[in-house]
C-alpha positions in Angstrom: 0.0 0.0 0.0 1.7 3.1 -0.9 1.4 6.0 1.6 2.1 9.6 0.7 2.5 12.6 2.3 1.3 16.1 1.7 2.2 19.3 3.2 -0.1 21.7 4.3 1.3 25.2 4.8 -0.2 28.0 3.8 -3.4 26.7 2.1 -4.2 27.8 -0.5 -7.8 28.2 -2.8 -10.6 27.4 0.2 -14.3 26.8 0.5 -16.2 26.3 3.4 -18.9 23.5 3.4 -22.5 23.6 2.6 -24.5 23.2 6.4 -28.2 22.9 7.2 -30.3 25.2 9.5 -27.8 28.3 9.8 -25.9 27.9 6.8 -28.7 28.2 4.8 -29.0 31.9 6.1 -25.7 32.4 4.9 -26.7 31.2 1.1 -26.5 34.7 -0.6 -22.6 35.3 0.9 -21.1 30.8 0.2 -19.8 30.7 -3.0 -18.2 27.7 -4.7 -14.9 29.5 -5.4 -11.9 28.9 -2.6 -11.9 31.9 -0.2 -8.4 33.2 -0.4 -9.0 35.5 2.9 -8.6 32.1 5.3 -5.3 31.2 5.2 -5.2 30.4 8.8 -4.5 26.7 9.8 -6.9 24.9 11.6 -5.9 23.5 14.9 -6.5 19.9 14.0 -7.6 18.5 17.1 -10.6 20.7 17.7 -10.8 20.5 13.3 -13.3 23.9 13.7 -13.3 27.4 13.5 -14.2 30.5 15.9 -15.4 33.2 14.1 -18.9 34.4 15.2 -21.1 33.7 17.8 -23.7 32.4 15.4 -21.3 29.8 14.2 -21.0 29.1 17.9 -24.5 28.1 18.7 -24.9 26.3 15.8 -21.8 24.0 16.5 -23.3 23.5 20.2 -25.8 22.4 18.6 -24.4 20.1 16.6 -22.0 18.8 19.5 -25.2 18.6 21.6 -26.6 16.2 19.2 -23.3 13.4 20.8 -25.3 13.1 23.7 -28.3 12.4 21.7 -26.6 9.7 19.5 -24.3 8.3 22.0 -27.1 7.7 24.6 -29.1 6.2 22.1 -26.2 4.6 21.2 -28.5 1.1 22.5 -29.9 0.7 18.8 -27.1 2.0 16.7 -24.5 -0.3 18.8 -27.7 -3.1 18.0 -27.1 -2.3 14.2 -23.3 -2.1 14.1 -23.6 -5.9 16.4 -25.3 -6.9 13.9 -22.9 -5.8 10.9 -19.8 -7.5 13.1 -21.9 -10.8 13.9 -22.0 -10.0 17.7 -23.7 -8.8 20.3 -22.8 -5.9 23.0 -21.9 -6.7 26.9 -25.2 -5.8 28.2 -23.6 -1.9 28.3 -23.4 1.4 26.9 -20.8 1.0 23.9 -17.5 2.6 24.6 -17.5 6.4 24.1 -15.1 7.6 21.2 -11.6 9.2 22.6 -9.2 12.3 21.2 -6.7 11.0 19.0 -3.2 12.4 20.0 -1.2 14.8 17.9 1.5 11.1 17.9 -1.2 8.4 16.9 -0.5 6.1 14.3 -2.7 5.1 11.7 -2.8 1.0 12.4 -3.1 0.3 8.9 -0.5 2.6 7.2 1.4 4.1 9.9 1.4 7.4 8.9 0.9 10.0 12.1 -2.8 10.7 11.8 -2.7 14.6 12.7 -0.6 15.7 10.1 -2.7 14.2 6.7 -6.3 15.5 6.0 -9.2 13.5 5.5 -11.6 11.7 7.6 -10.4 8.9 10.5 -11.5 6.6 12.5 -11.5 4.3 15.6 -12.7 0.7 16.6 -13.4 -0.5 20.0 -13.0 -4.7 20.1 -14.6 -6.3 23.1 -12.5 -9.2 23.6 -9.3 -8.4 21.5 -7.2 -5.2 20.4 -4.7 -3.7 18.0 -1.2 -4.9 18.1 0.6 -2.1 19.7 -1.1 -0.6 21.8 -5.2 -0.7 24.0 -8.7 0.0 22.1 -9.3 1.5 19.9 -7.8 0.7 16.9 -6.9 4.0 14.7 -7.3 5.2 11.0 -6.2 8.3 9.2 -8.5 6.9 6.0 -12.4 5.4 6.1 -12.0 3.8 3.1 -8.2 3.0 2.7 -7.8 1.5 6.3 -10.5 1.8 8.7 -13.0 -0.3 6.1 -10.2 -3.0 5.4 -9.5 -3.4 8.7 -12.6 -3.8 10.0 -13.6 -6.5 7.1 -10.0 -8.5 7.6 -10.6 -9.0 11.3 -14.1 -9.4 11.2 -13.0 -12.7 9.4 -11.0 -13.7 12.3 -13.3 -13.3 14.4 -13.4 -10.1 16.1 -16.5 -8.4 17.1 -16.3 -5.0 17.1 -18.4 -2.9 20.2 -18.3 0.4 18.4 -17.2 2.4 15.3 -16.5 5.5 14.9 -16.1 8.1 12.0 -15.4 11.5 11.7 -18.9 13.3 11.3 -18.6 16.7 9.2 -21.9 17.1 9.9 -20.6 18.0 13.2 -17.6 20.6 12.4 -16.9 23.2 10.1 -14.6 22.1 7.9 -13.0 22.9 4.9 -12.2 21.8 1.8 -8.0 22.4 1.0 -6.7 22.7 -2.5 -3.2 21.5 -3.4 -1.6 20.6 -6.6 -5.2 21.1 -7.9 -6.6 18.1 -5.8 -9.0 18.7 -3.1 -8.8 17.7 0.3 -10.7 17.9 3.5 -9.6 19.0 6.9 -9.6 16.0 9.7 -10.5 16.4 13.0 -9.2 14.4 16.3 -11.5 15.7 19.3 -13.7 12.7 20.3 -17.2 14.9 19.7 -15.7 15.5 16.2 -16.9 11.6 16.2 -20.5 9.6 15.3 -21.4 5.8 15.4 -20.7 4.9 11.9 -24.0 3.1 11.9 -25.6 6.4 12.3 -24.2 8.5 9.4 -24.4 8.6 5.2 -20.9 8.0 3.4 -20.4 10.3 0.5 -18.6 7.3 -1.9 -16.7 8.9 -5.5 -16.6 12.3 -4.9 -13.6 14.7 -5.9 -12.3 15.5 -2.9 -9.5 13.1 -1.1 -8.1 12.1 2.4 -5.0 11.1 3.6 -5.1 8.1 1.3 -6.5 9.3 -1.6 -10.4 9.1 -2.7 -12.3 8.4 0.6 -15.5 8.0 1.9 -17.1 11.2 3.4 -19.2 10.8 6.6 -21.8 13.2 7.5 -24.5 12.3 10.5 -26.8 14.5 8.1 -28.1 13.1 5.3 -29.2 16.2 3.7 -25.7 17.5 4.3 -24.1 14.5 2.5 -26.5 14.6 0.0 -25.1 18.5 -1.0 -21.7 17.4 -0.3 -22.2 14.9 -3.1 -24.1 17.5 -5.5 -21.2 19.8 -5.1 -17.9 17.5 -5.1 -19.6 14.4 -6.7 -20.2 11.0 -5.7 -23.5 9.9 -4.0 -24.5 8.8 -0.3 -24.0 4.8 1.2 -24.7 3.5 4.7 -22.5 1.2 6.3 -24.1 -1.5 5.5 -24.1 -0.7 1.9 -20.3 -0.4 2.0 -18.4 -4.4 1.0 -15.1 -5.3 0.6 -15.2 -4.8 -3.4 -15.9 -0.5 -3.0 -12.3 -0.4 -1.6 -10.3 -0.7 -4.0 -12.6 0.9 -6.9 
């Protein structure tokens, strides 16, 4: 598997995302074209912006909605049990956790912080990743959390919880270098949603760490626009099999 890495200085060409609710009152100001006057990185563990106090209450809203999909996490951890062939402990799943500014991908290896894209984490219930305690980490949905999950759910491993990055949830941005696009990643654990509970934007134009990768948003009406704008079209989790991977 080959593994590059890009350098993110200065960005340059930017576009913020398309949002429901209050991004729809900013309509008339979003435009396609990447907004030169950001060229401030993003600290990559909180993977969000502070700009106006609008944008604040709408991402405590969206953070508010954790509580909402964690504590219900019951039928979503019911779904994802029955994806991995197992059933929970009789408990609450695991809750996600930050991934550090050192983590390792445990597919690749390359230090998840310093690629974009979305990532991911896997709690086991009886087993765990090589190096080090649950959960097992990913810098790529599609070119390592997927595989992984598929190659040791052959052996045998039932998996308590998965997580993915939720833009749904954080206002990214989309990155342009070398004229490919690329989207910001984010580490904080409410950056997170159960991947049983979130749409997959499969094909579109913008890459990840890896490459071409599958887009989570908890929204489907996000993903959905996500897709109209960058390409590609929306997938659950139990639409994804072995065979997308490579495509």
């Amino acid at each position: 598997m080959t593994c590059y890495v890009m350098e993110f200085g200065p960005k340059t060409d930017r576009a913020r995302s398309p949002r429901t609710e209050d991004r729809r009152c900013r309509e008339m100001t979003h435009t396609t074209a990447m907004n030169h006057s950001h060229t401030q990185r993003h600290d990559h563990d909180q993977g969000r912006k502070h700009s106006t106090a609008s944008e604040d209450d709408a991402r405590h809203d969206r953070i508010g909605r954790r509580e909402f999909l964690l504590a219900g996490g019951a039928a979503g951890t019911a779904l994802l049990a029955g994806c991995s062939g197992g059933q929970s402990n009789g408990g609450p799943p695991p809750d996600p956790v930050p991934i550090s500014e050192n983590a390792e991908c445990d597919v690749c290896g390359m230090v998840i912080s310093e690629h974009p894209g979305p990532n991911g984490q896997i709690f086991y219930r009886e087993n765990s990743p090589e190096r080090h305690d649950n959960p097992a980490r990913f810098d790529s949905t599609k070119a390592c959390l997927f595989p992984y999950y598929f190659e040791h759910e052959q052996r045998g491993w039932t998996a308590e919880a998965v997580y993915v990055t939720d833009y749904s949830r954080i206002d990214y941005e989309i990155s342009v270098v070398e004229g490919q696009q690329y989207i910001q990643t984010a580490m904080a654990p409410e950056t997170f949603s159960n991947a049983a509970d979130v749409v997959f934007v499969v094909g579109s134009d913008v890459h990840g760490a890896m490459g071409a990768d599958f887009i989570p948003f908890s929204d489907a009406d996000e993903g959905t626009a996500f897709a109209d704008e960058f390409g590609g079209r929306t997938v659950t989790m139990d639409d994804i099999t072995p065979k997308m991977l490579g495509r």
